[in-house]
N, CA, C and O atoms as a GROMACS GRO file, in nm:
protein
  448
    1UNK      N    1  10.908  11.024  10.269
    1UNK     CA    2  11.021  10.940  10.230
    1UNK      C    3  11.058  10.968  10.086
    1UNK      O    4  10.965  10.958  10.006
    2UNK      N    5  11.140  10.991  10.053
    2UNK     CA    6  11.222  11.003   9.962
    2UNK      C    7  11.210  10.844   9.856
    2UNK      O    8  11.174  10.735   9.900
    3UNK      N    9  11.244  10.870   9.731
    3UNK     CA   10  11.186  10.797   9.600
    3UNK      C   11  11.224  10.795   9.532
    3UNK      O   12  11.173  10.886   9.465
    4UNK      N   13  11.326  10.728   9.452
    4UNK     CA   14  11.398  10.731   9.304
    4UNK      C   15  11.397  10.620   9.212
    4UNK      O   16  11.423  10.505   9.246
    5UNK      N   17  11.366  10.656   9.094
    5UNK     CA   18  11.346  10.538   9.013
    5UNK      C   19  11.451  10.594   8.912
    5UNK      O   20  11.448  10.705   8.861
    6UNK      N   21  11.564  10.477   8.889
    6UNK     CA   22  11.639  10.510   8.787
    6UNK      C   23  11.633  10.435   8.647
    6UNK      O   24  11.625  10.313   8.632
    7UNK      N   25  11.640  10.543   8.538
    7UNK     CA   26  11.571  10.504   8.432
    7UNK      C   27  11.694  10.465   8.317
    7UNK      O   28  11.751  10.547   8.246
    8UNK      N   29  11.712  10.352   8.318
    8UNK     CA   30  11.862  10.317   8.279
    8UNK      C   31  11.861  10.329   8.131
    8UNK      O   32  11.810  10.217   8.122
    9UNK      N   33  11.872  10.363   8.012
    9UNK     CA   34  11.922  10.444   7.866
    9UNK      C   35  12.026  10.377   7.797
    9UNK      O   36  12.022  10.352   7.676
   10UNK      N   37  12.137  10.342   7.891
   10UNK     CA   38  12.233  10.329   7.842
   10UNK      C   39  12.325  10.183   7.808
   10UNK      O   40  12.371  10.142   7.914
   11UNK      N   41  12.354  10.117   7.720
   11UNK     CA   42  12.416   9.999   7.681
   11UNK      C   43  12.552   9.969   7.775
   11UNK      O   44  12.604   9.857   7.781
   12UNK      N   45  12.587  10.052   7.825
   12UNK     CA   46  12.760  10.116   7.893
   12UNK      C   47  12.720  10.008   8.026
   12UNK      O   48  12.621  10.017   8.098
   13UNK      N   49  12.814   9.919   8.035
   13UNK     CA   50  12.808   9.799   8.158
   13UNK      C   51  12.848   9.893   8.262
   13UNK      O   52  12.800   9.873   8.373
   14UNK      N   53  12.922   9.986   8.249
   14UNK     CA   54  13.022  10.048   8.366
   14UNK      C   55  12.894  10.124   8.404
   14UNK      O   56  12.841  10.114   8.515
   15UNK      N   57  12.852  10.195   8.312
   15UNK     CA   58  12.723  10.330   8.375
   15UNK      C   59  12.645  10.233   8.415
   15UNK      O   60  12.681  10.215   8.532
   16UNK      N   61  12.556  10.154   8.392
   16UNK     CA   62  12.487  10.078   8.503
   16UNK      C   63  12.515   9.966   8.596
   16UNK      O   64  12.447   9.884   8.658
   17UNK      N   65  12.625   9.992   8.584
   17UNK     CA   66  12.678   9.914   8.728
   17UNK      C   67  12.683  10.005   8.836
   17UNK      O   68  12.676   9.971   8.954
   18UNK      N   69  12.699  10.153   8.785
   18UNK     CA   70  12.653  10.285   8.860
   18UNK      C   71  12.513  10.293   8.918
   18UNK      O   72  12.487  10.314   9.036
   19UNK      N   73  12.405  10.269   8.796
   19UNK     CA   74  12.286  10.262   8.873
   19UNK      C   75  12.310  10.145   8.963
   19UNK      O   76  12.299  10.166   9.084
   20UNK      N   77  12.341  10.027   8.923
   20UNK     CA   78  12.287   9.949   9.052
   20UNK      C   79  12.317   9.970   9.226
   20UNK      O   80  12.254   9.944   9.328
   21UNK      N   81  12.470  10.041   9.186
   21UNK     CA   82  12.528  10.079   9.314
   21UNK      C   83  12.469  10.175   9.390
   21UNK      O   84  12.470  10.172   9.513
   22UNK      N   85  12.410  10.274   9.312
   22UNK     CA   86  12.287  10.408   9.383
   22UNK      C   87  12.187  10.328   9.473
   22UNK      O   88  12.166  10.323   9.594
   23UNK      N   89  12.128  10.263   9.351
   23UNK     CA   90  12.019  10.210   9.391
   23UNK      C   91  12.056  10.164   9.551
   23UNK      O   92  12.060  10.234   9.653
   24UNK      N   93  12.077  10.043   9.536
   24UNK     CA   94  12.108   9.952   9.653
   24UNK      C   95  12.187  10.002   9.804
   24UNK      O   96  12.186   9.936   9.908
   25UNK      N   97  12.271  10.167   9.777
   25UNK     CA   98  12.310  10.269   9.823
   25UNK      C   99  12.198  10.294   9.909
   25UNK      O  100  12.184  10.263  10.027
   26UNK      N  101  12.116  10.360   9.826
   26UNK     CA  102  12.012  10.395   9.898
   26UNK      C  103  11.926  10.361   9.970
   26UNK      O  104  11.893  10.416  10.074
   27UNK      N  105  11.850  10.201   9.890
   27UNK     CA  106  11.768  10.147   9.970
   27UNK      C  107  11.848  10.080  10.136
   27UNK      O  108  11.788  10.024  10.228
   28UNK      N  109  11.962  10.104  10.130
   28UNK     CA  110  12.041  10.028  10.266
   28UNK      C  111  12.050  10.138  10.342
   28UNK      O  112  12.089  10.129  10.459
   29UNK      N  113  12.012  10.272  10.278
   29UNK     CA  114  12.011  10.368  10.423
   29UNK      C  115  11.850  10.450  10.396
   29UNK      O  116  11.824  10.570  10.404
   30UNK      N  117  11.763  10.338  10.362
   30UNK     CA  118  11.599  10.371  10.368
   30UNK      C  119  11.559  10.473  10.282
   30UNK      O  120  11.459  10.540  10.306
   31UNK      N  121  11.619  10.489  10.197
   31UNK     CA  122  11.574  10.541  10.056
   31UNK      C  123  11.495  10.419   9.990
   31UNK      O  124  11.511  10.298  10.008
   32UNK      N  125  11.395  10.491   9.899
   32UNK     CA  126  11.312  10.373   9.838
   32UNK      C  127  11.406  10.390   9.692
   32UNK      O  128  11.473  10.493   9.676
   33UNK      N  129  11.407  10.311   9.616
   33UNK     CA  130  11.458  10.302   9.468
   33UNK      C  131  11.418  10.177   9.363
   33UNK      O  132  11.388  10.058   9.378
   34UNK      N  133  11.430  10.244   9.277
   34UNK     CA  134  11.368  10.091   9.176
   34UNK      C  135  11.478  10.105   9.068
   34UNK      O  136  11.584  10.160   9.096
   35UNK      N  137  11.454  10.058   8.954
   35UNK     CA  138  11.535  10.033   8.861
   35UNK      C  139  11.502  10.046   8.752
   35UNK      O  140  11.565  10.151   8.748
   36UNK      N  141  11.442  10.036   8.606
   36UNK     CA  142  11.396  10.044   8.485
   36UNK      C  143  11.487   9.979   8.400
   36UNK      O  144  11.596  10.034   8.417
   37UNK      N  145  11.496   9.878   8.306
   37UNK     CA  146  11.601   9.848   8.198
   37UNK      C  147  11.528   9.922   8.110
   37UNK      O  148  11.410   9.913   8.142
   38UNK      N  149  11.544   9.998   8.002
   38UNK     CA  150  11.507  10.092   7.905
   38UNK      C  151  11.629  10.107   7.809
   38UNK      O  152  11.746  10.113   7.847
   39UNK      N  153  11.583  10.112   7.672
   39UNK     CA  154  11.644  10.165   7.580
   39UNK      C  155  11.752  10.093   7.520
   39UNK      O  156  11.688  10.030   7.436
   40UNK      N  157  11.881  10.056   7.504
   40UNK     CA  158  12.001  10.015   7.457
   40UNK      C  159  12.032   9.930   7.638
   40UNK      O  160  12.076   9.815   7.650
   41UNK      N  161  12.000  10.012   7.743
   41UNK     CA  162  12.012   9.838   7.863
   41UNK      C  163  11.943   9.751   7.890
   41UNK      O  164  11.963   9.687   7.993
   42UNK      N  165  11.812   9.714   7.784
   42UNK     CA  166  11.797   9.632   7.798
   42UNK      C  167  11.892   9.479   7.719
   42UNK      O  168  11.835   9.370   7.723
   43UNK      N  169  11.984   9.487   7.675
   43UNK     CA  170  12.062   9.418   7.643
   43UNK      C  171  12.192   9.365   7.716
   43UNK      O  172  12.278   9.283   7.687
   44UNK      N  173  12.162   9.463   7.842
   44UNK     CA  174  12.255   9.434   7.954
   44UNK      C  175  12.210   9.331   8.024
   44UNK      O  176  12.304   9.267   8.070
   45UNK      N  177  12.081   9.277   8.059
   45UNK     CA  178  12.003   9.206   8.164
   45UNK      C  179  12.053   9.084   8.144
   45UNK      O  180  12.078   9.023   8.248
   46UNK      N  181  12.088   8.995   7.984
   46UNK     CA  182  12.096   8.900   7.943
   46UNK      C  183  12.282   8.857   7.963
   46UNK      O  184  12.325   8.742   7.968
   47UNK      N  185  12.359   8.971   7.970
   47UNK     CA  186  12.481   9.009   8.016
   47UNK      C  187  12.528   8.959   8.128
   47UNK      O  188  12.619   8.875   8.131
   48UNK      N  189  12.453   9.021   8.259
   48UNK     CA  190  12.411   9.050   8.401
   48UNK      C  191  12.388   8.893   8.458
   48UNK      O  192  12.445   8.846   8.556
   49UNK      N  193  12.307   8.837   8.385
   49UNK     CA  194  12.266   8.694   8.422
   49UNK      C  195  12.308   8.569   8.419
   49UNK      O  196  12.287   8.467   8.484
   50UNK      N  197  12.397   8.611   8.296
   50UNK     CA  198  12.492   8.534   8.242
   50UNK      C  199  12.655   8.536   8.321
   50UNK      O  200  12.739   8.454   8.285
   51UNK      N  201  12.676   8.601   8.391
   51UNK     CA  202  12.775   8.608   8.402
   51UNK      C  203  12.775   8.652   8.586
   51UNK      O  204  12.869   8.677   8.661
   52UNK      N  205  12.672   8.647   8.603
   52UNK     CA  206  12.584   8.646   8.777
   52UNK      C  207  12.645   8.756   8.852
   52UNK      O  208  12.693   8.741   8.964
   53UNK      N  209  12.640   8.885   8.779
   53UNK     CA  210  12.665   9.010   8.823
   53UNK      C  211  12.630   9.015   8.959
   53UNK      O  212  12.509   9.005   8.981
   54UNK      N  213  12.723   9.031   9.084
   54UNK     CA  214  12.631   9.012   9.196
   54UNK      C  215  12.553   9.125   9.266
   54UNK      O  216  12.477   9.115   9.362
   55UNK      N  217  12.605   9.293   9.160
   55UNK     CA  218  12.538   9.367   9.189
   55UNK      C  219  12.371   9.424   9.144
   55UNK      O  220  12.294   9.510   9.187
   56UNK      N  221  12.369   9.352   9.064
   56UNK     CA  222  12.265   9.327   8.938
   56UNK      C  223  12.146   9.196   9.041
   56UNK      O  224  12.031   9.216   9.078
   57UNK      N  225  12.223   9.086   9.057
   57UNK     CA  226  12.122   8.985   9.143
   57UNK      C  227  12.110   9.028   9.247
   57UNK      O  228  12.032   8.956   9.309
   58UNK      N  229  12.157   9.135   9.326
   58UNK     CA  230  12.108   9.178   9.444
   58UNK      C  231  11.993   9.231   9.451
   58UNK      O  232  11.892   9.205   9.516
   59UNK      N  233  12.038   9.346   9.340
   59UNK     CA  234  11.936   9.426   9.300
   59UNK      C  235  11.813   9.377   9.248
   59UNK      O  236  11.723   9.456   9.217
   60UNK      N  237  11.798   9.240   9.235
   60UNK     CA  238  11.678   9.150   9.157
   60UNK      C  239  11.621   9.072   9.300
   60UNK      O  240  11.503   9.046   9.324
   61UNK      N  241  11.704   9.051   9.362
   61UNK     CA  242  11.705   8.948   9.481
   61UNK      C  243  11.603   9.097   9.599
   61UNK      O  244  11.514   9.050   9.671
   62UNK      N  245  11.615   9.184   9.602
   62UNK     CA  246  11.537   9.263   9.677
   62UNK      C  247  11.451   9.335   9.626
   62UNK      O  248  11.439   9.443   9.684
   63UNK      N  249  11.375   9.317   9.527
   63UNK     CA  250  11.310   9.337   9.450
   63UNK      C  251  11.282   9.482   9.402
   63UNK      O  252  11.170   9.529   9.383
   64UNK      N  253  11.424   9.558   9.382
   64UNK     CA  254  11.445   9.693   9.307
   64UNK      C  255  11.482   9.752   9.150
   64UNK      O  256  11.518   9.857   9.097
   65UNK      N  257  11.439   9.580   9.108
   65UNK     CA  258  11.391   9.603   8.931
   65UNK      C  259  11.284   9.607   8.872
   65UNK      O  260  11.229   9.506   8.830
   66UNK      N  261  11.223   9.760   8.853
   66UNK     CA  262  11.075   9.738   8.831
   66UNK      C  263  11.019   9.694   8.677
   66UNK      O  264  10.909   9.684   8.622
   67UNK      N  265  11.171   9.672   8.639
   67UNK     CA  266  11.112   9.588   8.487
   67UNK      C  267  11.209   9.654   8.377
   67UNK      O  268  11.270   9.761   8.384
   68UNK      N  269  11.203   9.541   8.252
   68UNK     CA  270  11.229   9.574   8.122
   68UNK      C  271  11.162   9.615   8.047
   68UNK      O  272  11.040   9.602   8.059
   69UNK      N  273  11.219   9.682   7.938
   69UNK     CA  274  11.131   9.774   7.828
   69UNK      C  275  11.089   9.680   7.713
   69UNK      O  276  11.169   9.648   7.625
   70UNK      N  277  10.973   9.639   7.717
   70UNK     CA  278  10.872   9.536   7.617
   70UNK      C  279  10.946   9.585   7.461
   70UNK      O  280  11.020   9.512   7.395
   71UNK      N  281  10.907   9.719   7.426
   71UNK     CA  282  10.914   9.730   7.316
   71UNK      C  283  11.107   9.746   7.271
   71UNK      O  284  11.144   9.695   7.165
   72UNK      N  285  11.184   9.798   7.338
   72UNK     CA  286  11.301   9.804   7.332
   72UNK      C  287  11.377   9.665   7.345
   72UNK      O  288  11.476   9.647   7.275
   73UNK      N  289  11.337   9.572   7.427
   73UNK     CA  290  11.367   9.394   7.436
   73UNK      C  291  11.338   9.324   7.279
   73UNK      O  292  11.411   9.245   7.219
   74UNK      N  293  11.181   9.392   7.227
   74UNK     CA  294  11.159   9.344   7.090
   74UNK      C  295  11.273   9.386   6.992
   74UNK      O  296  11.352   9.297   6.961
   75UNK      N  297  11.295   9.537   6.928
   75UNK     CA  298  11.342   9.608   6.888
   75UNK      C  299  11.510   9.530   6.857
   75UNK      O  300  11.552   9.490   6.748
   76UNK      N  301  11.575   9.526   6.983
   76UNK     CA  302  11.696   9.470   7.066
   76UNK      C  303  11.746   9.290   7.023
   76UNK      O  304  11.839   9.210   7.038
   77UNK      N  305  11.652   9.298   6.981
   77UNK     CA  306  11.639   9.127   6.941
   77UNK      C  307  11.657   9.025   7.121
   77UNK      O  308  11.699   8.911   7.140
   78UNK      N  309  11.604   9.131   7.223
   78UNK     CA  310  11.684   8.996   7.350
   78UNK      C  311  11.521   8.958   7.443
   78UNK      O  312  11.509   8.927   7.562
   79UNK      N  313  11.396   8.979   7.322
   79UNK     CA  314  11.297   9.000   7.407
   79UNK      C  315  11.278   8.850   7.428
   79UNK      O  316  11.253   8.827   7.546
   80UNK      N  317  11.282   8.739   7.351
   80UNK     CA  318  11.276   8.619   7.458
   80UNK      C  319  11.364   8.585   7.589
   80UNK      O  320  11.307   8.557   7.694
   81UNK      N  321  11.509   8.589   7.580
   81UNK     CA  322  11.581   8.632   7.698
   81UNK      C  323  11.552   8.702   7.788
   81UNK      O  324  11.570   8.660   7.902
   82UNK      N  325  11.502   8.826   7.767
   82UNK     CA  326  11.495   8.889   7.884
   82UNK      C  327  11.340   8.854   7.961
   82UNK      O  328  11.316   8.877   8.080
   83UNK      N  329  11.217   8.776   7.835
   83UNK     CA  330  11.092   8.722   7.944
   83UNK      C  331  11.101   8.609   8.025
   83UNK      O  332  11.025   8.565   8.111
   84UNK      N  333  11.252   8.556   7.961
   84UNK     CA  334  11.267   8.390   8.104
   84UNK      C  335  11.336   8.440   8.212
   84UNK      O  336  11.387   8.359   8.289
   85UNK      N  337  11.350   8.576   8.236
   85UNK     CA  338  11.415   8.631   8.385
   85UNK      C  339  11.377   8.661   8.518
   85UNK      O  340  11.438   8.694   8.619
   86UNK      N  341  11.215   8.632   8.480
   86UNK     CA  342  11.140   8.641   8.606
   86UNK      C  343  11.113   8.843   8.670
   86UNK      O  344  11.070   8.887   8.777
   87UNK      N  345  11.154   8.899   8.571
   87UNK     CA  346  11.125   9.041   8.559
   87UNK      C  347  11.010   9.066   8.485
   87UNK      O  348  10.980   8.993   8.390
   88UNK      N  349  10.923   9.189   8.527
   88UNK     CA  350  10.810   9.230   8.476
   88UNK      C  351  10.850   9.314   8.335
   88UNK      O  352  10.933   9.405   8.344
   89UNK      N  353  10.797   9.286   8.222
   89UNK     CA  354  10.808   9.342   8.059
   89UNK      C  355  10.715   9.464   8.102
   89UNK      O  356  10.602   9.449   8.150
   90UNK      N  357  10.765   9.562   8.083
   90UNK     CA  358  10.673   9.695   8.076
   90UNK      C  359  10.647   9.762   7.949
   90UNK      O  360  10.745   9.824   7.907
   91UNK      N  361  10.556   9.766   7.885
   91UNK     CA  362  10.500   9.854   7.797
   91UNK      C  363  10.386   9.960   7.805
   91UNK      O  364  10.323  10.002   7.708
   92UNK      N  365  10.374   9.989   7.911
   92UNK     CA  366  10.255  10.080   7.932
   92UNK      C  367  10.215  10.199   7.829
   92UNK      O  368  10.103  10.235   7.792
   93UNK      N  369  10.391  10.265   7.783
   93UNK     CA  370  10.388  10.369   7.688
   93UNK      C  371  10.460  10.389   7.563
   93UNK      O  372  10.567  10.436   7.524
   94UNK      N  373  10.312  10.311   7.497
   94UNK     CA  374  10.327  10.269   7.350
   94UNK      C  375  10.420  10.155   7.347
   94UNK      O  376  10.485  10.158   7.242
   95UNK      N  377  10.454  10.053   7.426
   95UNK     CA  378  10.516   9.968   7.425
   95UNK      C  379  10.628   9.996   7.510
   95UNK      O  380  10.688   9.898   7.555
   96UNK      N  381  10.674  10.131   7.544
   96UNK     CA  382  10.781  10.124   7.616
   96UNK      C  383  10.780  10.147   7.757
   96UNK      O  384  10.727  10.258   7.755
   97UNK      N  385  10.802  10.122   7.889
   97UNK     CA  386  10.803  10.154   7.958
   97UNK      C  387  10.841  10.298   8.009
   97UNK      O  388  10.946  10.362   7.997
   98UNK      N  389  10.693  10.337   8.083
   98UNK     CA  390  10.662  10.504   8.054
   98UNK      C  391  10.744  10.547   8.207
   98UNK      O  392  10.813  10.464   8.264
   99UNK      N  393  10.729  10.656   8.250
   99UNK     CA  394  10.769  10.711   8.373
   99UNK      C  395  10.677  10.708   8.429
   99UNK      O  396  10.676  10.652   8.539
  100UNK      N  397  10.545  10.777   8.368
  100UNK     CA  398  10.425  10.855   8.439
  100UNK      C  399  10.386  10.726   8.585
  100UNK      O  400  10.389  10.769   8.700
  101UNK      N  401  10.346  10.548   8.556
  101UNK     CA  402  10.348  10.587   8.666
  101UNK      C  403  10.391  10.555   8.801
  101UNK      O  404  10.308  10.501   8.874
  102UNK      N  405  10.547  10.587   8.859
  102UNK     CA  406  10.641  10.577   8.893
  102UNK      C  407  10.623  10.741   8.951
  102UNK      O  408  10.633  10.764   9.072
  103UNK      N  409  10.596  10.852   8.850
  103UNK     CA  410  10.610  10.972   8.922
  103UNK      C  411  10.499  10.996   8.969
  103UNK      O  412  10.503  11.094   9.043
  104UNK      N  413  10.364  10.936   8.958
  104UNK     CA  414  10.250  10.933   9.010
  104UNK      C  415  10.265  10.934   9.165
  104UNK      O  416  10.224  11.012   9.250
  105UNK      N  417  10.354  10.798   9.172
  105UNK     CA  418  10.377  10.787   9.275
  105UNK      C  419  10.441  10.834   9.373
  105UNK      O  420  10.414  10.788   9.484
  106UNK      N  421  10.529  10.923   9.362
  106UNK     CA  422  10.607  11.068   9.378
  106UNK      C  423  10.769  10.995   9.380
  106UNK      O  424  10.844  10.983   9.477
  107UNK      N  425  10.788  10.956   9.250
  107UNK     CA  426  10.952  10.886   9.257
  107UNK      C  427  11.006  11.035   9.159
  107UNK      O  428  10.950  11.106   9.076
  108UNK      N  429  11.131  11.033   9.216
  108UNK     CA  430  11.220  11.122   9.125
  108UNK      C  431  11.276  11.045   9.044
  108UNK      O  432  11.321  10.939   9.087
  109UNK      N  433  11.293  11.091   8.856
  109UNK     CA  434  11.324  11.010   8.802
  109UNK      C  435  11.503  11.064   8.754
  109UNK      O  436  11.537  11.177   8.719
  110UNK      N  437  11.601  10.929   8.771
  110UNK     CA  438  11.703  10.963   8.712
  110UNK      C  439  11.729  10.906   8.632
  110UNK      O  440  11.724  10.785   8.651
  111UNK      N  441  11.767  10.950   8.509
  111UNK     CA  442  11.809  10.855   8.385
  111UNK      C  443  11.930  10.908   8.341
  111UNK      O  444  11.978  11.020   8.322
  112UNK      N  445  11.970  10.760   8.331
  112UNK     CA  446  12.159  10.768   8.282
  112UNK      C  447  12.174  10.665   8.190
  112UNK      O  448  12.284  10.643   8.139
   0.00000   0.00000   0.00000
C-alpha cells in the first residue's frame, strides 16, 4: 500500500489547502496519508480553527494530522494555541518534527 506524508513548509493558506485536498484525495481512494504542520504552517492551524476550515477539520476529524512542529509553534509565537487543539506537538528532531520516522515506516515524503 502506498504512503504519503505531506510535510507542509509553507505559511500560503492556498498551498495548504492543496495539501489538505491530496491528502483526503487519497485516503478516499485507499491511499494512506498524514499531514505534518512544519515550519511557517504552523501558524495556519490557529487560522484553520478559527474560522472552521472544513477541509482542514476533516482532515483532523479522520485522523490525517500527524502533528505540529513543537519547536516552530515556539519560534512562531502560536505554541500555546496550537497545544489546546487536541493535535500531537512533535519534536523528535531537535525540537522539530523530523521525517525519519514516518519514512521508517515506508511513507513518501512531500513537502510544499
Amino acid at each position: 500500500m502506498d504512503k504519503y506524508l505531506f510535510y507542509g513548509m509553507t505559511g500560503n493558506k492556498m498551498c495548504f489547502n492543496h495539501i489538505l485536498l491530496n491528502a483526503l484525495d487519497l485516503v478516499d481512494n485507499g491511499v494512506e496519508a498524514k499531514i505534518i504542520f512544519e515550519g511557517e504552517s504552523v501558524k495556519l492551524v490557529s487560522v484553520f480553527e478559527e474560522e472552521k476550515n472544513t477541509l482542514y477539520l476533516k482532515a483532523k476529524e479522520r485522523g490525517l494530522i500527524a502533528g505540529i512542529c513543537l519547536a516552530c509553534s515556539k519560534v512562531m509565537g502560536v505554541f500555546e494555541k496550537n497545544s489546546g487543539y487536541g493535535l500531537p506537538m512533535l519534536g523528535d528532531m531537535s525540537g522539530h518534527a523530523g521525517m525519519r520516522p514516518f519514512t521508517r515506516e515506508g511513507y513518501l515524503v512531500i513537502s510544499m
